[in-house]
DSSP file (Angstrom, degrees, kcal/mol; ACC not computed):
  #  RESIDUE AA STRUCTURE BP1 BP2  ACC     N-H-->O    O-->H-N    N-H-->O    O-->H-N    TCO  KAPPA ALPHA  PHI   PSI    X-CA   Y-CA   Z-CA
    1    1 A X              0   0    0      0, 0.0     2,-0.5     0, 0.0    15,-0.2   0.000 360.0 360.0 360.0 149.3    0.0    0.0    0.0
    2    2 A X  E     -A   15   0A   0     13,-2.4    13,-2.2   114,-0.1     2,-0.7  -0.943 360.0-120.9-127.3 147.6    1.3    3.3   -0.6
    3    3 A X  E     +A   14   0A   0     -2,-0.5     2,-0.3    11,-0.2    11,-0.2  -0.700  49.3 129.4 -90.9 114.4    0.5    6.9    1.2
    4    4 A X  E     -A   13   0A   0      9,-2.5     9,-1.3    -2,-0.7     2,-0.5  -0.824  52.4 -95.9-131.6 175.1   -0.9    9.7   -0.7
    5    5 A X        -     0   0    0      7,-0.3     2,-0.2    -2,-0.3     7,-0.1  -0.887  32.4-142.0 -78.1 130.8   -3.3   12.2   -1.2
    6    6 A X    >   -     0   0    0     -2,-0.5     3,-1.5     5,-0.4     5,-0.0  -0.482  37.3 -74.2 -92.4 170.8   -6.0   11.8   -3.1
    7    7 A X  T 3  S+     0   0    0      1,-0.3    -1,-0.1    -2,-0.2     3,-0.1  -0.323 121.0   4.0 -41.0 131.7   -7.7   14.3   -5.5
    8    8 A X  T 3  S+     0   0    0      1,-0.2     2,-0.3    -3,-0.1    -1,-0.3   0.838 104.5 115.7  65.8  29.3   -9.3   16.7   -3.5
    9    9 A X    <   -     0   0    0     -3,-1.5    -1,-0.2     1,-0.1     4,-0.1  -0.971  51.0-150.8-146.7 133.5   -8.3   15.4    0.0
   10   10 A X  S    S+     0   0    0     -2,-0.3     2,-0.3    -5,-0.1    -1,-0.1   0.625  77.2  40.9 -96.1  -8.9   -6.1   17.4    2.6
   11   11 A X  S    S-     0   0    0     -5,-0.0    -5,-0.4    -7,-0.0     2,-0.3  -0.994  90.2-102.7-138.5 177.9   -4.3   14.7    4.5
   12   12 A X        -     0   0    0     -2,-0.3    -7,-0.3    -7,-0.1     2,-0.2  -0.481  32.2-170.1-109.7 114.1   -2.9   11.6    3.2
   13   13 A X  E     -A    4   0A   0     -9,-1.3    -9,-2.5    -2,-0.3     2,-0.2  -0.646  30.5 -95.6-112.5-172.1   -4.3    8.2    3.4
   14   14 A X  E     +A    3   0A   0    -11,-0.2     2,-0.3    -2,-0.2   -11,-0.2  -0.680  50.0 173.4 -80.0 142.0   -3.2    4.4    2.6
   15   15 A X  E     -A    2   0A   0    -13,-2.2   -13,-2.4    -2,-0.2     2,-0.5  -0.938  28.5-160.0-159.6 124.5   -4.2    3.2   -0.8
   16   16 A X        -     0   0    0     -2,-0.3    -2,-0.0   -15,-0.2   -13,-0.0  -0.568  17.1-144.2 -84.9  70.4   -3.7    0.3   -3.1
   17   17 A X        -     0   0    0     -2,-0.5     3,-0.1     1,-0.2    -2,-0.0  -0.053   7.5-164.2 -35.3 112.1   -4.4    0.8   -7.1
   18   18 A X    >   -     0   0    0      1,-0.2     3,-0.7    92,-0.0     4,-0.3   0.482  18.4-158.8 -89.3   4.5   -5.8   -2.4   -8.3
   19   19 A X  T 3   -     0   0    0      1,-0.2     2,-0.6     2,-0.1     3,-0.5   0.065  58.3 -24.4  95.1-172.1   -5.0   -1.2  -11.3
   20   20 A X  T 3  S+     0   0    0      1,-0.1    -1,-0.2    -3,-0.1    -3,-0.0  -0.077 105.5 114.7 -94.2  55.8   -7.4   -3.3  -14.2
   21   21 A X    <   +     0   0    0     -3,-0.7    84,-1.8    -2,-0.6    -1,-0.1   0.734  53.2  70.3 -75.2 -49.5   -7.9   -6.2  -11.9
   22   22 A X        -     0   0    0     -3,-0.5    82,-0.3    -4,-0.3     3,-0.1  -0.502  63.2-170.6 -85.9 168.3  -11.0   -6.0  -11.4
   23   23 A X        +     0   0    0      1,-0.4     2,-0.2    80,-0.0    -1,-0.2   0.381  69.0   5.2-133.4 -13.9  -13.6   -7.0  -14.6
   24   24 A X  B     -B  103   0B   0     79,-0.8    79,-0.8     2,-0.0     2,-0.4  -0.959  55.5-141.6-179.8 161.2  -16.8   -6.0  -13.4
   25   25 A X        +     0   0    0     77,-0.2     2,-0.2    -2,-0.2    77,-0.2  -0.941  30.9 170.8-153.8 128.3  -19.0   -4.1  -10.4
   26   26 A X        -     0   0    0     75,-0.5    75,-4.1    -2,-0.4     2,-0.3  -0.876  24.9-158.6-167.9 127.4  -22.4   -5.6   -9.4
   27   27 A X  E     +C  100   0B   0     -2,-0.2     2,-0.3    73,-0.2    73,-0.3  -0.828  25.6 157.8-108.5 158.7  -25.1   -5.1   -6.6
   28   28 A X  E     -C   99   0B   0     71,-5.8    71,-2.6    -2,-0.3     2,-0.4  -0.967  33.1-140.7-160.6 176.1  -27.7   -8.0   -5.9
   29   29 A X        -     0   0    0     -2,-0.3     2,-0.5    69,-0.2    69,-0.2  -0.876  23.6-149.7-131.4 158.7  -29.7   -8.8   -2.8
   30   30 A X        -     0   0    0     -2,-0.4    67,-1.8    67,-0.1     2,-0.4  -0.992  13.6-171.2-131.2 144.3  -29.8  -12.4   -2.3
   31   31 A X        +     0   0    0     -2,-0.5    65,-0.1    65,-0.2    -2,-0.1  -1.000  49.3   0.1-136.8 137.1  -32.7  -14.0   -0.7
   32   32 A X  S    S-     0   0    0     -2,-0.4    59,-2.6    60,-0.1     2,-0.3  -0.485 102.8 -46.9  77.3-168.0  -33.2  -17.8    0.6
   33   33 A X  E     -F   90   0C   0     57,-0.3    57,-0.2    -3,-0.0     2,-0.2  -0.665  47.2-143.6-115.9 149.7  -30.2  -20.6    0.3
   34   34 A X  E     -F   89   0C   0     55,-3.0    55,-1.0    -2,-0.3    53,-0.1  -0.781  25.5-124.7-122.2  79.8  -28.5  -20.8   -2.9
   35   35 A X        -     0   0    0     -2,-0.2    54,-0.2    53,-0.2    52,-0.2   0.621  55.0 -51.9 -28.2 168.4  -27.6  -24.7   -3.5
   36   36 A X  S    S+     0   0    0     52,-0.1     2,-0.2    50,-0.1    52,-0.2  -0.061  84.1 139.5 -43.4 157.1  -23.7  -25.9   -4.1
   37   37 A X        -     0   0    0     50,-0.1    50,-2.7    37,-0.0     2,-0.3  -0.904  47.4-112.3-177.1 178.9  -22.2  -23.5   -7.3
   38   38 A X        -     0   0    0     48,-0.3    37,-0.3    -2,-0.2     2,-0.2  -0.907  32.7-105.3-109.2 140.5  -19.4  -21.8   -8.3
   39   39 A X  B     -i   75   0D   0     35,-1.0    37,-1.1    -2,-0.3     3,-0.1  -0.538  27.8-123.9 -95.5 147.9  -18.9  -18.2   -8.6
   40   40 A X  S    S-     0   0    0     -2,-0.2     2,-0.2     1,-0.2    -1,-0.1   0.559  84.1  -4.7 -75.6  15.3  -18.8  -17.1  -11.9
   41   41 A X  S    S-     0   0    0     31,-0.1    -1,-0.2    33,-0.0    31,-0.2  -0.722  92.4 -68.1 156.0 154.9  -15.3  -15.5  -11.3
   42   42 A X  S    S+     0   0    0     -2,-0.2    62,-0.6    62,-0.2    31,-0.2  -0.178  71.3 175.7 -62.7 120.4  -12.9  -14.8   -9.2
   43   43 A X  E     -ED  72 103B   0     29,-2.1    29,-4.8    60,-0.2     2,-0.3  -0.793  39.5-136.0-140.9 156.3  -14.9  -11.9   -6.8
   44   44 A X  E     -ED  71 102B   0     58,-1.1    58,-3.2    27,-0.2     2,-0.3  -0.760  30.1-151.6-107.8 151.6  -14.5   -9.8   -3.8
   45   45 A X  E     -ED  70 101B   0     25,-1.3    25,-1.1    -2,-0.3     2,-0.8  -0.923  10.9-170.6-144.9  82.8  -18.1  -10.1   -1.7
   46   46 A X  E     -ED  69 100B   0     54,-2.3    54,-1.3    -2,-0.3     2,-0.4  -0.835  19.4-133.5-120.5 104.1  -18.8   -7.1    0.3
   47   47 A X  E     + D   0  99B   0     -2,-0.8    20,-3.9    21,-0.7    52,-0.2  -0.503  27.5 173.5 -53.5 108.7  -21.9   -7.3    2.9
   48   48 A X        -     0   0    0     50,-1.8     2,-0.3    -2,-0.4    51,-0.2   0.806  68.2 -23.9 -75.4 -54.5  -24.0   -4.0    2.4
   49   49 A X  S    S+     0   0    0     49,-0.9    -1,-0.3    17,-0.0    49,-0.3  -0.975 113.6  35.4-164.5 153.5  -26.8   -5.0    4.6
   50   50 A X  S    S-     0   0    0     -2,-0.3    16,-0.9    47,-0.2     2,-0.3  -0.340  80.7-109.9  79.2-179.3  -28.5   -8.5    6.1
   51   51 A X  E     -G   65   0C   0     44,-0.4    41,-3.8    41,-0.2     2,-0.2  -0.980  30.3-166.1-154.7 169.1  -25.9  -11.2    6.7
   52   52 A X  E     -GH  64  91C   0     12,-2.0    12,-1.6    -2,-0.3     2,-0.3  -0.945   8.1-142.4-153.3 154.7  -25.4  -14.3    4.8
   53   53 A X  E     -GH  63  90C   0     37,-1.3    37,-2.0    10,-0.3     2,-0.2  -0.886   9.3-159.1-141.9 165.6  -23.4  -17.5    5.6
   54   54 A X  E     -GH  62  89C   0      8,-1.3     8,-2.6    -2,-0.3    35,-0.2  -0.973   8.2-162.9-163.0 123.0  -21.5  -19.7    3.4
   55   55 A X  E     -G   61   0C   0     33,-4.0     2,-0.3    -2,-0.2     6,-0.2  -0.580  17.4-161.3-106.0 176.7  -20.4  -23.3    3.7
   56   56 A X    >   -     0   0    0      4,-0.6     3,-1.2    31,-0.2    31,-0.2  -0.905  40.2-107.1-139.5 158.4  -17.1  -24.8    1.1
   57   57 A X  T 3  S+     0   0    0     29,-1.4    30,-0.1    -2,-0.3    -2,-0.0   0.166 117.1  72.5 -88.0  25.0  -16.4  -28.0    0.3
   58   58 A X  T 3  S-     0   0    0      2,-0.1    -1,-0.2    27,-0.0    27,-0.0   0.081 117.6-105.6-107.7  12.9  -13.3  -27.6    2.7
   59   59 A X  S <  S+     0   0    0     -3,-1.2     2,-0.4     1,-0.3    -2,-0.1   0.685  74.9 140.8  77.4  26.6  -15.8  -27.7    5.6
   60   60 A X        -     0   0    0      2,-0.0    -4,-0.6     0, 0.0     2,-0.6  -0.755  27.9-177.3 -81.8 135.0  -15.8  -24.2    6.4
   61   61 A X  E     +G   55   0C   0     -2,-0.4     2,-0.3    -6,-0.2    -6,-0.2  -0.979  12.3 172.6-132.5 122.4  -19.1  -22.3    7.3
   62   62 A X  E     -G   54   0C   0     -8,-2.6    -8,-1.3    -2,-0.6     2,-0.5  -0.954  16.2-154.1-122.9 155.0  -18.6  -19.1    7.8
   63   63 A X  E     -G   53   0C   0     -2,-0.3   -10,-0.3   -10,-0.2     2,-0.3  -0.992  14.3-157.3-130.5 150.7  -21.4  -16.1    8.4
   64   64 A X  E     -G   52   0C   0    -12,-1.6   -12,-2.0    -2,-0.5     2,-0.2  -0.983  14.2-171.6 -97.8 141.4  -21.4  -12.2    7.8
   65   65 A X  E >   -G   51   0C   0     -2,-0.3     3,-7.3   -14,-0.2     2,-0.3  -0.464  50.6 -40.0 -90.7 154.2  -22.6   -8.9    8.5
   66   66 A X  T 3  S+     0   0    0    -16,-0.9   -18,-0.2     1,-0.2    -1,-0.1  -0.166 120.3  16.9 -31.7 105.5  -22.3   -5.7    7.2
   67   67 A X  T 3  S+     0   0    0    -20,-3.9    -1,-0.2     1,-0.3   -19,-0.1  -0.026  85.8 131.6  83.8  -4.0  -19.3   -4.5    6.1
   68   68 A X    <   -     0   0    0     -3,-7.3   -21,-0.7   -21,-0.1     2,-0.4  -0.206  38.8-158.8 -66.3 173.0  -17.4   -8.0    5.7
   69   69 A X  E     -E   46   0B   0    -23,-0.2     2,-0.4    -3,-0.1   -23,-0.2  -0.970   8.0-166.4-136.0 147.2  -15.5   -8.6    2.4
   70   70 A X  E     -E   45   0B   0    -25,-1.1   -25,-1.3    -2,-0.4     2,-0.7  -0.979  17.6-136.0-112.3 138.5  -14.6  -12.4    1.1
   71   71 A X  E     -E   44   0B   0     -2,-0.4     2,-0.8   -27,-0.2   -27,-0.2  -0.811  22.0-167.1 -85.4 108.5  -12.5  -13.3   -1.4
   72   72 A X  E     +E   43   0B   0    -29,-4.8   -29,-2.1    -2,-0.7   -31,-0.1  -0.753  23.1 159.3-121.6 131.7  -13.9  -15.9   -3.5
   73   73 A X        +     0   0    0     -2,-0.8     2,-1.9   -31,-0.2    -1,-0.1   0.491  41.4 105.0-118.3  -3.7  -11.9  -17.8   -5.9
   74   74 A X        +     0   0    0    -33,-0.1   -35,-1.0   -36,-0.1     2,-0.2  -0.041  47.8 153.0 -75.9  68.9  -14.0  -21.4   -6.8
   75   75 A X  B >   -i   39   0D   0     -2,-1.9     3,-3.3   -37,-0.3   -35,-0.2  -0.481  56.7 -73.2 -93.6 168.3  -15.2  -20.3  -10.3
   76   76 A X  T 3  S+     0   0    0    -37,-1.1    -1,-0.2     1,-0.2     3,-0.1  -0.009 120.5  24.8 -53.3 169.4  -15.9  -22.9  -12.9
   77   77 A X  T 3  S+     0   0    0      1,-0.2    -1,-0.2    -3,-0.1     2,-0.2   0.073  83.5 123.9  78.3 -16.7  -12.9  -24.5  -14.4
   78   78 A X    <   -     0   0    0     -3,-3.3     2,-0.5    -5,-0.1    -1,-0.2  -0.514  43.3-167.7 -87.0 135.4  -10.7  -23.8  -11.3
   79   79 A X        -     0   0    0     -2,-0.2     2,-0.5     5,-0.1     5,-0.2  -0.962   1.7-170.3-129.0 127.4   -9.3  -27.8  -10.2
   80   80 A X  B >  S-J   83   0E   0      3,-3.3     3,-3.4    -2,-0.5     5,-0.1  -0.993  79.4 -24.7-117.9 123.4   -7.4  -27.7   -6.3
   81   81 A X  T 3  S-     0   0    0     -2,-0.5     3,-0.1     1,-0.3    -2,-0.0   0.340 128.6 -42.6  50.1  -3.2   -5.9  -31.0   -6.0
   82   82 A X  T 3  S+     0   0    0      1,-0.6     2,-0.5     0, 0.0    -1,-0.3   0.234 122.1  84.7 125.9  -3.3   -8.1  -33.1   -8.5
   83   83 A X  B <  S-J   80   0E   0     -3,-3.4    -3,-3.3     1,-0.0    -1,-0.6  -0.902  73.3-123.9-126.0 166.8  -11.5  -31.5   -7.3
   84   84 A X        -     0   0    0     -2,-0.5    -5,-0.1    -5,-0.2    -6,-0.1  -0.712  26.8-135.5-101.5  77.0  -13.6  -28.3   -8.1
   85   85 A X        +     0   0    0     -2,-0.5     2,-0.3    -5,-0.1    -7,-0.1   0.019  34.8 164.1   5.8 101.6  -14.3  -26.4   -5.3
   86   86 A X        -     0   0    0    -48,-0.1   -29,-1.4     2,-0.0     2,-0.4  -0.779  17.3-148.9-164.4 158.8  -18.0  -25.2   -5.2
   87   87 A X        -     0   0    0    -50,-2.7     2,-0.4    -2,-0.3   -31,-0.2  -0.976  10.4-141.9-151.8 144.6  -20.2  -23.7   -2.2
   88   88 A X        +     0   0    0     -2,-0.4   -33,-4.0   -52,-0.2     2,-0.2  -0.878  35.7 155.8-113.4 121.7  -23.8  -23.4   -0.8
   89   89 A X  E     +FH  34  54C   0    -55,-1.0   -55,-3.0    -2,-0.4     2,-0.3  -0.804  12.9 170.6-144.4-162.5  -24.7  -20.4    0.7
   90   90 A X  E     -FH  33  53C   0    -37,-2.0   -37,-1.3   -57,-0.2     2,-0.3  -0.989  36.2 -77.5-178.5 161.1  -27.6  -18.3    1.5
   91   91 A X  E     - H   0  52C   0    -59,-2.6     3,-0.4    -2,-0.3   -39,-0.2  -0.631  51.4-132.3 -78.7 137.5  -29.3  -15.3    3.3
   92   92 A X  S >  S+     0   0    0    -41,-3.8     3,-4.1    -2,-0.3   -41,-0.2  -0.301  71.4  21.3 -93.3 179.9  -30.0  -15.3    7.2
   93   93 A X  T 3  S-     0   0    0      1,-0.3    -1,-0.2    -2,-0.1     3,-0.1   0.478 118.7 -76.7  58.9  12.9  -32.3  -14.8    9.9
   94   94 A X  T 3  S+     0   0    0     -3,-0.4     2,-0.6     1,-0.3    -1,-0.3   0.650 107.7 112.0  95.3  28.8  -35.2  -15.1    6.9
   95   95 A X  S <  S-     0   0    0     -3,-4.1   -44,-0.4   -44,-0.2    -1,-0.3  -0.938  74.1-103.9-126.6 137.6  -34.3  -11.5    5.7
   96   96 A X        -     0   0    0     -2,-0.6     2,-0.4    -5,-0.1   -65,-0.2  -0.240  26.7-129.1 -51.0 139.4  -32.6  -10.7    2.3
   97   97 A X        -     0   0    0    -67,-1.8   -47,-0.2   -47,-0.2   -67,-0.1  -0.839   7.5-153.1 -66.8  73.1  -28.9   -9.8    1.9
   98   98 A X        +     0   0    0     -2,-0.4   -50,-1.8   -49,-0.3   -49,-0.9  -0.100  30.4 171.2 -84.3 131.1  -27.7   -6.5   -0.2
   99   99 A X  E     -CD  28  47B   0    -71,-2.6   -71,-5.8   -52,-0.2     2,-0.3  -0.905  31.8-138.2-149.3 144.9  -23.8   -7.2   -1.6
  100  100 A X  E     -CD  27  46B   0    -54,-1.3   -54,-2.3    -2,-0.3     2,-0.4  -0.847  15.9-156.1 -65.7 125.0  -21.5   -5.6   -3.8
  101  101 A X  E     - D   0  45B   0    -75,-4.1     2,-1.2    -2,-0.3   -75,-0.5  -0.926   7.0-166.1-128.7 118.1  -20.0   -7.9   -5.7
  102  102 A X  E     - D   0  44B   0    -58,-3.2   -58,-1.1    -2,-0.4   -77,-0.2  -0.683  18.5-150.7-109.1  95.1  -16.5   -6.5   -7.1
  103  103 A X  E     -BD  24  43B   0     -2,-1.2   -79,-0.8   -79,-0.8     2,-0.3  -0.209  14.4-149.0 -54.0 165.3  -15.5   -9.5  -10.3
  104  104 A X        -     0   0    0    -62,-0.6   -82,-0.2   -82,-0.3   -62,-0.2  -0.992  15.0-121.9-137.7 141.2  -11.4   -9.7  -10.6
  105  105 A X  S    S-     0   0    0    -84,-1.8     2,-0.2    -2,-0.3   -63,-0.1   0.881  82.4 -20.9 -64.2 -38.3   -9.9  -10.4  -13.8
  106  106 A X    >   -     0   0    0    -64,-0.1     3,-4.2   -65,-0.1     4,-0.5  -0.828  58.5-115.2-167.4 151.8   -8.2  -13.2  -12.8
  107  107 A X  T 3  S+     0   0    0      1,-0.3     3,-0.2    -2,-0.2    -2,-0.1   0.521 115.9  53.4 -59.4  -0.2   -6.8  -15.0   -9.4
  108  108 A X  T 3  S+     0   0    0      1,-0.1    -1,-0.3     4,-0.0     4,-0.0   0.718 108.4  57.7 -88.0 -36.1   -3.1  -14.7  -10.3
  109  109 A X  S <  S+     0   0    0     -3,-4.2     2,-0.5     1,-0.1    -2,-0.2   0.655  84.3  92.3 -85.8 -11.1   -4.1  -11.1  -10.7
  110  110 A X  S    S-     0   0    0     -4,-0.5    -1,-0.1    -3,-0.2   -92,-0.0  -0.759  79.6-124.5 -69.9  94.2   -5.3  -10.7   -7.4
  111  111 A X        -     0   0    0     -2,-0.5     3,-0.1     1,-0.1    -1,-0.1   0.146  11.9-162.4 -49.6 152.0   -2.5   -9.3   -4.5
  112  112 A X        +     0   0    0      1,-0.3    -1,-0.1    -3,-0.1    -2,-0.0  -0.547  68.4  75.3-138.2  72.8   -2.5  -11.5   -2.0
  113  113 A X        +     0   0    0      2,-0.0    -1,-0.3     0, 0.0    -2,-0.1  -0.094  38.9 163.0-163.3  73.7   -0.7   -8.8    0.5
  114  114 A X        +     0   0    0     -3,-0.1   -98,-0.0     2,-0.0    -3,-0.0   0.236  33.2 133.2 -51.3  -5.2   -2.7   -5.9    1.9
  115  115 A X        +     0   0    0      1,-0.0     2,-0.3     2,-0.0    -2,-0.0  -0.230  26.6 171.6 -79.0 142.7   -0.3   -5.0    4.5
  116  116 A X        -     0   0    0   -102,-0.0     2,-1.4     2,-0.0  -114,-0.1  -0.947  45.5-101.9-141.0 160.1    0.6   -1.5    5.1
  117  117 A X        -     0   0    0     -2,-0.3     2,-0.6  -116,-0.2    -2,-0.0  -0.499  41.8-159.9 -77.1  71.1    2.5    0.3    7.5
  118  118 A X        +     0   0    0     -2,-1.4     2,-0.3     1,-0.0    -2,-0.0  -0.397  22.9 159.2 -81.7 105.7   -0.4    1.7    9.5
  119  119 A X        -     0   0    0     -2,-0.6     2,-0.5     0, 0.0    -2,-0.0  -0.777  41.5 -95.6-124.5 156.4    0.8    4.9   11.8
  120  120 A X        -     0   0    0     -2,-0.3     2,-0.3     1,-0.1    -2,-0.0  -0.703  37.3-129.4 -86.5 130.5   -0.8    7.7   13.3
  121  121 A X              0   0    0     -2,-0.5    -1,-0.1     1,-0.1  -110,-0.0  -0.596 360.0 360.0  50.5  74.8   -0.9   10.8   11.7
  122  122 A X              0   0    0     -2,-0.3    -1,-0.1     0, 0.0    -2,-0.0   0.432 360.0 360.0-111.5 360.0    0.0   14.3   12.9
């Protein structure tokens, strides 16, 4: 991450250019469970409102609220160890889920370091 100013901002924050990684920008409300799939590319998954849970076929269930992000890389064609990776997930507590859904051009292209030097400011 690098520190700058951005256009039109007087002090300086941390910022990563992802540059033309990402492929595609999309909001969607999801409502009910949405049986095993694959994502149609590799996408960042940022809870707007509602929460939503998500099992893998690596036995992870995980659930989120508002403001989590996942990174989700089983889209079709992708083979880990001899299987295809796929997941069932779903909206909770019987109330729809509002996401931003940020496509990535491809998973190689996707930094797999976010770390910054985070320091306070004067």
């Amino acid at each position: 991450m690098e520190r700058k100013k951005l256009p039109g901002g007087e002090s300086p924050q941390y910022v990563r250019d992802l540059g033309n990684i990402t492929s595609g920008l999309m909001l969607t409300q999801m409502q009910g469970d949405n049986p095993w799939h694959q994502c149609p590319t590799s996408q960042f998954v940022v809870v707007l409102e509602g929460s939503w849970f998500i099992n893998t076929t690596a036995g992870d269930y995980i659930e989120m609220g508002p403001g989590h992000v996942l990174y989700q890389d089983d889209y079709k064609g992708l083979v880990v160890n001899g299987v295809s990776p796929v997941h069932f997930s779903g909206s909770l507590h019987d109330a729809p889920c509002n996401q931003m859904i940020v496509s990535t051009a491809s998973r190689e292209a996707v930094p797999n370091d976010f770390s910054c030097d985070w320091v306070d400011f004067v």
